[in-house]
N, C-alpha and C positions, 0 to 999 in steps of 0.2 A: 148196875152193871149192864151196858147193851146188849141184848141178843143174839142170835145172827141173825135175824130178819132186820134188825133195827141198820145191821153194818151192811147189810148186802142194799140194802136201799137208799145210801147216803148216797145224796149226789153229785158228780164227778164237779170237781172244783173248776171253776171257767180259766178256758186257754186264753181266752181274748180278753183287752182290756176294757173299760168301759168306753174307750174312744173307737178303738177298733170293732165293737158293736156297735155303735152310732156310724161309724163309717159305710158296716154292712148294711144296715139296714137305709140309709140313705141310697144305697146303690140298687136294690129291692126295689126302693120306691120310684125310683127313676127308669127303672125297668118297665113297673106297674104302668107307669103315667106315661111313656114313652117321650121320657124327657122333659117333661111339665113339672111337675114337683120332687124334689129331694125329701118331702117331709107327708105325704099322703099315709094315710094309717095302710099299712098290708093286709091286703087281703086272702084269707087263705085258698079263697075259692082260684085265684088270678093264681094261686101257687100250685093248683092241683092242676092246670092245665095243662094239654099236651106240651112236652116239651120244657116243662117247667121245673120240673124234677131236683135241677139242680141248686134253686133256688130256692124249695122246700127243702131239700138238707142242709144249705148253709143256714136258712132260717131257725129254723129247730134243731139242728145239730152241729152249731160252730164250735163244740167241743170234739165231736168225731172226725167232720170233714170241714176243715180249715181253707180249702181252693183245690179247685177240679186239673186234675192233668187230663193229657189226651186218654193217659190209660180209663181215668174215670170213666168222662163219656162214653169210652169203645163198651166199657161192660154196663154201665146200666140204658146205653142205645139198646144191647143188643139185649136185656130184661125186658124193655119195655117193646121192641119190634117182633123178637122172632119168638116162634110156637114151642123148639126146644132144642136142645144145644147142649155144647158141654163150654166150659169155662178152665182155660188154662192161666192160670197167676204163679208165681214166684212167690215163696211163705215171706210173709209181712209186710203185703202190698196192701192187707185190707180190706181183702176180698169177703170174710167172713161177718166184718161190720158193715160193710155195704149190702151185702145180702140182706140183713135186718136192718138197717134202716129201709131198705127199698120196700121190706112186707111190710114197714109201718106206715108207707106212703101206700101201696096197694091196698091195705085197711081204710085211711083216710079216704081215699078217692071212690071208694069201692066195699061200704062197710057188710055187704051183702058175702064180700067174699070169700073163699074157704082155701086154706093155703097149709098146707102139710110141711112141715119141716124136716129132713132125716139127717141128723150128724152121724159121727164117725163112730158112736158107742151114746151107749142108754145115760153116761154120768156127761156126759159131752152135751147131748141133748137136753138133760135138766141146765146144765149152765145155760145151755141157748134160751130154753123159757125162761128161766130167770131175768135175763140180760133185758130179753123181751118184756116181760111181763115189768121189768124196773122202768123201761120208758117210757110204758104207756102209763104208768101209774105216779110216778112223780119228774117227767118232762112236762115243767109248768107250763111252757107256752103254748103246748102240744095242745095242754088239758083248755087253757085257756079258752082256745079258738075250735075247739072241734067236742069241751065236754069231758066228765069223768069218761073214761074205758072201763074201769073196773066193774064186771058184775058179778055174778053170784057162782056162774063156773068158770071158775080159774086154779089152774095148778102147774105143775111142769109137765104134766102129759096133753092136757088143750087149753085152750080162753076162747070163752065171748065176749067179742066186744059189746058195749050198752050202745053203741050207735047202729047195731046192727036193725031193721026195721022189722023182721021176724023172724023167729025161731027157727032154725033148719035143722036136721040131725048132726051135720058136719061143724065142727066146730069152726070158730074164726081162724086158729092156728092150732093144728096138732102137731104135737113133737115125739121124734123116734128116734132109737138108734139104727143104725146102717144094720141090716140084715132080720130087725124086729119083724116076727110074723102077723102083729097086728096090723100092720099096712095091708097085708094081702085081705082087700074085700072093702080097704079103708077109699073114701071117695071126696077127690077135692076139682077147686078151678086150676091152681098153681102147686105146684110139687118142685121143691128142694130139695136138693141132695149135697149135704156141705163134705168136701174130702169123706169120701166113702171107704176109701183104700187106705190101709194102714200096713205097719209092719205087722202086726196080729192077725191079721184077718187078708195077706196076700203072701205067706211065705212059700207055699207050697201051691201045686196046682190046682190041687183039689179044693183048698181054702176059696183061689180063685176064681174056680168052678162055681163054687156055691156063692159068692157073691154075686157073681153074675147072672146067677138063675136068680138070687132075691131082686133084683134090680130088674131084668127083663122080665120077669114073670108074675111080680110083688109090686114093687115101687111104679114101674113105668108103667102100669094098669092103673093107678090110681087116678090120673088129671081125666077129667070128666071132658072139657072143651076149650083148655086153654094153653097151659105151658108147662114143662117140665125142662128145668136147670140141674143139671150136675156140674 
């Protein structure tokens, strides 16, 4: 009888065909080569580059992200350019899987750095490390080209990654729910705030009072020198 660790780890059956993966990655390579080879091996490093973003997700995530619209770009432009912002999307545009894919490209690129994640409630947040923690740990091609991720602290509350180069107190990703008082004093580069506002926790003013003091007073303390998304 399977688990549920055995069922939450199964991996998501391929969208694309085996042609339409050969097609991508042909287009990858001609990217890489600037039109010299269709068949050059990819290189991860040529995918970590500025600007390249888009080509490390369809590489490693053509189950998630199948082709870029304008919306794509406008929001992982504005992940990768500005210091902090808010993000407005319409529900089941994607936004919340493109959030983590994008930490998983800011790990690769940056295995130094410390990135805080806050969803909408503490069981919302275990789903996000889960989700998290399932792609670094069986996305073969991920693992392939960059190394196990898994080490020895891993749970639904933080992970370090094993490509990290040394030990710092902050973990590689820690994960909260929206108004958790552990964040207050908690210290990262990058801070997430996935849908903070819900019907529970904005009906009344007072509710929304108090969110707003965890958030200006909590959460937005925490980015030490780099960016904070809500």
């Amino acid at each position: 009888m399977p688990t549920a660790t055995t069922q939450r780890n199964r991996p998501k059956a391929n969208r694309l065909s085996r042609e339409e993966q050969e097609i991508l990655s042909r287009i990858i390579s001609l990217q890489q080569t600037d039109g010299a080879s269709e068949s050059a091996e990819i290189d991860k490093d040529f995918l970590l580059e500025d600007g390249n973003y888009d080509l490390f997700f369809l590489h490693y995530f053509p189950n998630e992200i199948q082709a870029f619209e304008p919306m794509n770009y406008r929001l992982f432009d504005f992940l990768e350019n500005e210091r902090q912002g808010l993000i407005w999307c319409p529900g089941g545009w994607g936004k919340s899987t493109s959030l983590r894919i994008w930490s998983v490209y800011a790990l690769c690129r940056d295995p130094q750095v410390s990135i805080i994640y806050c969803e909408k409630s503490e069981p919302a947040a275990t789903a996000c490390a889960r989700s998290l923690m399932d792609v670094l740990e069986f996305n073969e091609e991920l693992i392939h080209d960059f190394g196990p991720f898994k080490s020895r602290w891993w749970s639904a509350e933080g992970i370090v990654i094993k490509q990290r180069p040394k030990i710092i107190k902050p973990p590689s990703v820690a994960f909260f729910g929206a108004q958790s008082k552990a964040t207050l004093g908690s210290r990262c580069n990058i801070m997430i705030v996935d849908d903070p506002v819900t019907a529970d926790n904005s009906t009344s003013e007072l509710e929304r009072i108090r969110l707003w003091d965890w958030y200006s007073q909590a959460a937005a303390t925490c980015p030490s020198d780099r960016k904070s998304v809500v």
